[in-house]
Structure formats: C-alpha cells, structure tokens
C-alpha positions in Angstrom: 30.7 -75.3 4.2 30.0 -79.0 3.8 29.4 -80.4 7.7 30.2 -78.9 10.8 31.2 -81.3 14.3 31.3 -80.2 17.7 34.9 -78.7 16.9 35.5 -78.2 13.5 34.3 -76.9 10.1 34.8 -79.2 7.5 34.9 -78.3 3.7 36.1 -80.3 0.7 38.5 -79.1 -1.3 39.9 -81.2 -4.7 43.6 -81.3 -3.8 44.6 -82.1 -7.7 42.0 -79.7 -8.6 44.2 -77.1 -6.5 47.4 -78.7 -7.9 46.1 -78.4 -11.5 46.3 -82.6 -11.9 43.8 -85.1 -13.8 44.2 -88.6 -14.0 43.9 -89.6 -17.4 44.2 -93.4 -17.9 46.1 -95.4 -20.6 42.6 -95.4 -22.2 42.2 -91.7 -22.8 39.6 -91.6 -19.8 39.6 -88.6 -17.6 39.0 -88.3 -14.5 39.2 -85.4 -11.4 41.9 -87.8 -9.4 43.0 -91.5 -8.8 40.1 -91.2 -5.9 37.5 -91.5 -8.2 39.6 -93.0 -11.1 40.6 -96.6 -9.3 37.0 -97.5 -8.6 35.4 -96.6 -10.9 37.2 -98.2 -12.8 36.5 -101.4 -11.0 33.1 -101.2 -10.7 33.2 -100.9 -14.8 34.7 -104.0 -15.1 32.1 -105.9 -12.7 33.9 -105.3 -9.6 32.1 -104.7 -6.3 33.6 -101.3 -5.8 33.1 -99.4 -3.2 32.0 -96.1 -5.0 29.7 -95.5 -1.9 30.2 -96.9 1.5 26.9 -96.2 3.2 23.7 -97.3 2.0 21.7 -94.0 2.4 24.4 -92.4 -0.1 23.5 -94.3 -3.2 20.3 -92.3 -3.9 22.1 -88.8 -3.4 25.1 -89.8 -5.3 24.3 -91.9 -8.4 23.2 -89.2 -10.2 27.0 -88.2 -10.2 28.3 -91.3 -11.5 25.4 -92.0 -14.4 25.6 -88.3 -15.6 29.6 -89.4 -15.9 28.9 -92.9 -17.8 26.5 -91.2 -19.9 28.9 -88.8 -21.4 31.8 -91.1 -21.0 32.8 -90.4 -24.0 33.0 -86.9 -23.9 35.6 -87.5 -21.2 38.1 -89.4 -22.9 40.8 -87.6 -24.4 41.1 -89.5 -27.7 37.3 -87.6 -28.1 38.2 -83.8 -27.4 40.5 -81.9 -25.9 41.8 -81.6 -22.4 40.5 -78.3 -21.7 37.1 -78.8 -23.2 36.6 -82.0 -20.8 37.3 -79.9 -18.1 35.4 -77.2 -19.1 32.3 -79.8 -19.0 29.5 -78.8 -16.8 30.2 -82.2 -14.8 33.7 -80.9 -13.9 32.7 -78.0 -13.5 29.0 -77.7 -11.7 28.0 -81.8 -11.2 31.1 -82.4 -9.2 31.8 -79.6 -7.1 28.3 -78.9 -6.6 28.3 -82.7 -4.9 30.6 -81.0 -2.0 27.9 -78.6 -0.5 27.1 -81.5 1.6 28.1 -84.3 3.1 25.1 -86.5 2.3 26.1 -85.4 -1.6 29.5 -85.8 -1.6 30.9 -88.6 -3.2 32.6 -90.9 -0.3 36.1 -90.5 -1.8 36.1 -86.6 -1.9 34.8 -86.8 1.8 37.7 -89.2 2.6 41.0 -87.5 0.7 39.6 -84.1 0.2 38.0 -82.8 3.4 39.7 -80.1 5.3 38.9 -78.3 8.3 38.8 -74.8 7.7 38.3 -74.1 11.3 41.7 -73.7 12.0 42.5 -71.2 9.0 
C-alpha cells in the first residue's frame, strides 16, 4: 500500500510493466515507460525538467535517478541484452521499491500509475 485518503487506498502499479512494454529510445536507452523516458531525457540535455514537482521530493528520490545515470550504460540496448537490463536490480528492486510510498515514489509513477485498490 503506497498512501491511503479519507476514501481510498492507493497503490502504484507500472501499467507497461503489466502490459510487458519498455520504451527504448532511437539511442538504445531503456527505460520502464515514456513517463520517465520524456524527461529524463530533457533534463539530460539541460532542460529544466520536471523529474520532481515538489521540493521535499528531491532528497527521497534522486537516489533513483543517479543510481540510473550511473549505470546508464548498462541500460542501453546496444550494451546487453533486453532481458538482462530488465533483470537489473534498478528494474527490478530500485524502482518498484520507490512505490512503497508516496514520499518515494517518483512523481510520474504517482501521476500515470496510481490506482485505487479500494474498489477491487
């Protein structure tokens, strides 16, 4: 469970990691989605990006991104395979792990990925 409101219990939950997508760029990047892809992407090329929207979240969330940019490229298919990228412990434990709680999670899982599970 990520954050709980007066009415619902909301969880994220990676939509193209439940459809079994990736965004890979015309680089050979790879990302999780198009979420994270876009601006990131920006913010690389010296962009203000808005890879957080509130101030607080820059110290419980840059560890995401700089554990990403330092094994950037370890995530670009031109340096290993697809499945061995996403068998990397920052697909696999950095990334999820993030979504335990809101003050963690990265603001565009909380955005596009947050579901209520209330009403399941």
């Amino acid at each position: 469970m990520i954050f709980v409101d007066q009415r619902k219990i909301l969880m994220i939950e990676c939509e193209w990691k439940k459809e079994g997508r990736v965004q890979i760029n015309p680089d050979g990047q790879v990302y999780p989605c198009c979420y994270l892809c876009n601006p990131h992407y920006r913010f690389l090329l010296g962009f203000k990006s808005n890879l957080t929207h509130k101030e607080h979240k820059d110290e419980h969330t840059q560890h995401i991104w700089d554990e990403y940019n330092d094994n950037k490229e370890k995530f670009n298919i031109n340096n290993r395979s697809l499945e061995e990228i996403l068998n990397d412990k920052w697909f696999t434990e950095t990334l999820p792990k993030s979504w335990e709680s809101e003050d963690t999670a990265l603001v565009q899982c909380i955005e596009h990925c947050t579901v209520d599970k209330k009403d399941e």
